[in-house]
N, C-alpha and C positions, 0 to 999 in steps of 0.2 A: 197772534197765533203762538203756540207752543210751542219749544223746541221739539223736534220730532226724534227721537231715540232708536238710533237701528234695532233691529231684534239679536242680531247678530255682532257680539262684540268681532273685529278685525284680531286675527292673531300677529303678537310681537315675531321679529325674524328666530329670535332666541328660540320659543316654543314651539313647539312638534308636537305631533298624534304618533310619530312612531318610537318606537322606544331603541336607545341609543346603544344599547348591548349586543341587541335583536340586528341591528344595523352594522356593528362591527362584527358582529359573528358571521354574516351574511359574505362582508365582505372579505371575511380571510375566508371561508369554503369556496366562494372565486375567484379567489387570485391564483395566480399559475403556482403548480408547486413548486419549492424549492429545487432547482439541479443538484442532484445526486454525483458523486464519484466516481466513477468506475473503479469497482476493485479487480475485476479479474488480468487486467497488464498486469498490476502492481506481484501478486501472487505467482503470473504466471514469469514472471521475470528473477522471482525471487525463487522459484522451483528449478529455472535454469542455470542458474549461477549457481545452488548447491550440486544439483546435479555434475555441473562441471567441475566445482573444488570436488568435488568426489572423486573422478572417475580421475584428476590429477591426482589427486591423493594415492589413489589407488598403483595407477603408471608409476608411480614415486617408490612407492612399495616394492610391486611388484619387480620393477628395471633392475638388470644387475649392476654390481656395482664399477666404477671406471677406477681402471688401477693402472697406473703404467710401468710395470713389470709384476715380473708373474707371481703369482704366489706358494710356486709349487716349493717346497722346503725338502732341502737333502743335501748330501755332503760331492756331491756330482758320482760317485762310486756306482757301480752297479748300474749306470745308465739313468742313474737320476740327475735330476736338472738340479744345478746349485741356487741354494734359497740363500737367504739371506745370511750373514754371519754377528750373533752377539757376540 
């Protein structure tokens, strides 16, 4: 008898019918996405810290100033207070 010859050659593990692009493209539109950062802490943290140097800046400003003795200048005559002497 003859050898009998499948009609059907066996495919190697190597070959595929599906195409290998097709496949990894497949498989990154599945995959979970990437985690993201949150940005609005970061913003809003940094909105309140300017805010704060601010409004010290401002108190800083604004505040009189600390003197310890007065600054009223005169020679004590006439009910004036004695200021300083150059």
């Amino acid at each position: 008898m003859a050898a009998v010859r499948p009609m059907l050659n066996p495919m190697s593990l190597t070959d595929s019918a599906l195409d290998s692009e097709a496949i990894a493209q497949a498989r990154r539109l599945l995959s979970p996405a990437p985690a993201r950062e949150r940005l609005w802490p970061v913003v809003g943290a940094a909105a309140f810290a300017a805010v704060a140097a601010l409004a010290l800046a401002g108190a800083m400003i604004t505040a009189p100033p600390v003197v310890s003795q007065s600054m009223a200048v005169g020679d004590g005559s006439e009910g004036e207070l004695p200021g300083p002497e150059f």
